[in-house]
Backbone as a ProteinNet text record, in pm:
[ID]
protein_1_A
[PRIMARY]
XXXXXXXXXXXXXXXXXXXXXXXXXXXXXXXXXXXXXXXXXXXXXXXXXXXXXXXXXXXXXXXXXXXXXXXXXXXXXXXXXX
[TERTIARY]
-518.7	-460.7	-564.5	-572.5	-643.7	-654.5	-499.9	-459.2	-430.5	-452.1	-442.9	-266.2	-205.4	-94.9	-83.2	19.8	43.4	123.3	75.8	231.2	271.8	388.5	480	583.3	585.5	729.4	787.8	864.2	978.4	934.7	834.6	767	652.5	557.2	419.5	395.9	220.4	171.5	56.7	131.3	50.8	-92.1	-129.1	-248.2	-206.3	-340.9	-330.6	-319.5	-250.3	-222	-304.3	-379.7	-472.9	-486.7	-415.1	-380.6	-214.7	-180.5	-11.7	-24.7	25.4	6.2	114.8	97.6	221.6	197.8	341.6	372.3	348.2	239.3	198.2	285.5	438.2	472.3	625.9	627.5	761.1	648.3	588.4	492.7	562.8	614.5	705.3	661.7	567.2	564.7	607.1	496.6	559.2	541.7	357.7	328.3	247.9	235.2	140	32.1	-71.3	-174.6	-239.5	-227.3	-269.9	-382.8	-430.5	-560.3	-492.3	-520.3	-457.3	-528.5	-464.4	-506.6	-553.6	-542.9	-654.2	-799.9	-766	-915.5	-887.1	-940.3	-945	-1040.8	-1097.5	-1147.4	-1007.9	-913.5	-790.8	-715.4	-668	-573	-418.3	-343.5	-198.2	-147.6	-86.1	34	150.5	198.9	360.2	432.5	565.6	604.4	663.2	713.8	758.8	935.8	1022	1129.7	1119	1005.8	987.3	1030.4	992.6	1026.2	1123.1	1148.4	1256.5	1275.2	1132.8	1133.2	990.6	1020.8	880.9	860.5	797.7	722	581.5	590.2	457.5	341.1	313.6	212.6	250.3	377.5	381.6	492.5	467.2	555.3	650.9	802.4	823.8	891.3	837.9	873.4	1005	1088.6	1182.7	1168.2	1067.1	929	934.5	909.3	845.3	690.4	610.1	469.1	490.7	544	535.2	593.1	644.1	675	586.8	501.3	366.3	225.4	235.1	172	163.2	286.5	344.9	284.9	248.8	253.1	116.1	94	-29.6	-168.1	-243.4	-329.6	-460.9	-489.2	-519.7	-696.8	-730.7	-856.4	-928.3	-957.6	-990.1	-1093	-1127.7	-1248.7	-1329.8	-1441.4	-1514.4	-1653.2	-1640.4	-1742.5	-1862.5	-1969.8	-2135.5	-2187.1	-2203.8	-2296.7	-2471.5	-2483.9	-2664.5	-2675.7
-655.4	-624.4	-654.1	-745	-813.8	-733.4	-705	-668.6	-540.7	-487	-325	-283.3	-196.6	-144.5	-27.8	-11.6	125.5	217	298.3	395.6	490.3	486.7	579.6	625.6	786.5	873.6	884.5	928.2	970.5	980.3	1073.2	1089	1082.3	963.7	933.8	861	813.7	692.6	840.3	785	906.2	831.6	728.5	646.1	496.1	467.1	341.2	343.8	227	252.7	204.5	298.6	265.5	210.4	267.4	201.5	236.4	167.4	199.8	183.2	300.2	357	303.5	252.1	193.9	196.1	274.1	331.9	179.2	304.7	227.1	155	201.8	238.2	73	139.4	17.3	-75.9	-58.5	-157.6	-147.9	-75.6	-49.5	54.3	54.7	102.5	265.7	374.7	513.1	571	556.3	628.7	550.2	587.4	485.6	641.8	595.4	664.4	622.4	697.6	680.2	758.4	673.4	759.6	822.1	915.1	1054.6	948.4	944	867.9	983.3	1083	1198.5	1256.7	1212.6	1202.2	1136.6	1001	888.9	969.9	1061.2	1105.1	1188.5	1265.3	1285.4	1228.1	1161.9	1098	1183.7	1129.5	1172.6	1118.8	1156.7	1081.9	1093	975.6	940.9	880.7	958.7	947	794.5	666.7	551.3	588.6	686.1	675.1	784.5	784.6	803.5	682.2	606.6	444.9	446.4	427.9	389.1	229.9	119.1	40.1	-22.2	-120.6	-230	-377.1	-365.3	-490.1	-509	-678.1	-734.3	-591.7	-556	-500.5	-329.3	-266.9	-158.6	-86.5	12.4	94.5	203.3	210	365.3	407.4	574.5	667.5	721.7	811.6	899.4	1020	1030.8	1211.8	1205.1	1326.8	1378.6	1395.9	1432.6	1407.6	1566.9	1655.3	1829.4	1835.6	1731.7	1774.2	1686.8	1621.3	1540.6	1643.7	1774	1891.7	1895.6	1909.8	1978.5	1878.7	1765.4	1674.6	1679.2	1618.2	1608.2	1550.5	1608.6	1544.6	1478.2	1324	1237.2	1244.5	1228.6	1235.7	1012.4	971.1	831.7	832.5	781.2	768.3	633.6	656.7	537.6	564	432.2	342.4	399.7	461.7	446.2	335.7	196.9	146.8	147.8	142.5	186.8	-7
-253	-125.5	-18.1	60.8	189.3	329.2	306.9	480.6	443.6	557.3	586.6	582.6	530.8	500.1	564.6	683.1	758.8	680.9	654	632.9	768.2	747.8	887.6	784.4	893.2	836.7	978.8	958.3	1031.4	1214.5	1216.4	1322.7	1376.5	1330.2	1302.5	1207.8	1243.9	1115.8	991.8	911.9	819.1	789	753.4	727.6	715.7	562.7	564.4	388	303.8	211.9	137.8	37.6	-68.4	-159.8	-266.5	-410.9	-388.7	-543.9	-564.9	-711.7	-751.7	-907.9	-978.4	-1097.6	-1164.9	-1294.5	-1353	-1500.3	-1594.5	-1711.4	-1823.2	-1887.5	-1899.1	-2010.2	-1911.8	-1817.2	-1756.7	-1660.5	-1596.7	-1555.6	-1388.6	-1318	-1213.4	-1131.9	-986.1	-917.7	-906.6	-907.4	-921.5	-782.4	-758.2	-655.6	-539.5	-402.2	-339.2	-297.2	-323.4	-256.5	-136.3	-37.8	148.9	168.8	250.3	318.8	428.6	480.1	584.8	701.7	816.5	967.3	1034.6	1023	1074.9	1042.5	870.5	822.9	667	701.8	563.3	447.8	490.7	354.8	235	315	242.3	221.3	75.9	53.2	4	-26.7	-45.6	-159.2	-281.7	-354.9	-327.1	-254.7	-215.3	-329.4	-379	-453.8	-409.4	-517.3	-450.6	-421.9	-451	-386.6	-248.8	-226.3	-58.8	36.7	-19.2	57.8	75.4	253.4	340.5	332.5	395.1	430.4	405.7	380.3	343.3	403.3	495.5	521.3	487.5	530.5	504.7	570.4	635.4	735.4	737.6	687.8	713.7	575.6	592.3	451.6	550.8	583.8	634.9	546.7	506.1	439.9	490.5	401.9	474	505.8	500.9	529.5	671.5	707.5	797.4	820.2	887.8	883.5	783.9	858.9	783.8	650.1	651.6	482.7	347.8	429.9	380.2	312	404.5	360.6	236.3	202	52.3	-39.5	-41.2	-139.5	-204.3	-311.8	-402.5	-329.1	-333.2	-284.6	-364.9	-354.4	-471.3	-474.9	-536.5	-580.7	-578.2	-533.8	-570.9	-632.6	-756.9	-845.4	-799.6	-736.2	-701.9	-800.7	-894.8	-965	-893	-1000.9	-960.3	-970.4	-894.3	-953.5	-945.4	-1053.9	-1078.2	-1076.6
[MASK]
++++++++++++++++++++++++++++++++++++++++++++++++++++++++++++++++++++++++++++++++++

């Protein structure tokens, strides 16, 4: 992924989109993980039938920013390299 990916809900841009998690087992898109646009150190797991709409440059959810609260919040494992 090159270019930066917006996510927006309903009433605001929630971040920018990180990874996108996809089942071992069907090989098919589950979750997208976002960095929070208030503070990129918190990320989010968005479930993928959150998706309203997808373009090249932007993702909109069918969320609200307040009901974004509720959701998982992701851990990103970044590589030590020695």
């Amino acid at each position: 992924m090159n270019a930066e990916v917006k996510v927006i809900c309903r009433d605001g841009e929630v971040g920018i989109l990180q990874e996108v998690i996809v089942s071992p087992l069907t090989l098919q898109p589950t979750y997208l993980i976002v960095s929070r646009a208030m503070d990129p150190t918190q990320t989010l797991r968005v479930h993928i039938h959150s998706i309203r709409e997808i373009s090249e440059h932007q993702i909109v959810l069918n969320k609200s920013m307040e009901s974004l609260d509720f959701l998982t919040h992701y851990q990103i494992n970044n590589p030590v390299i020695a």
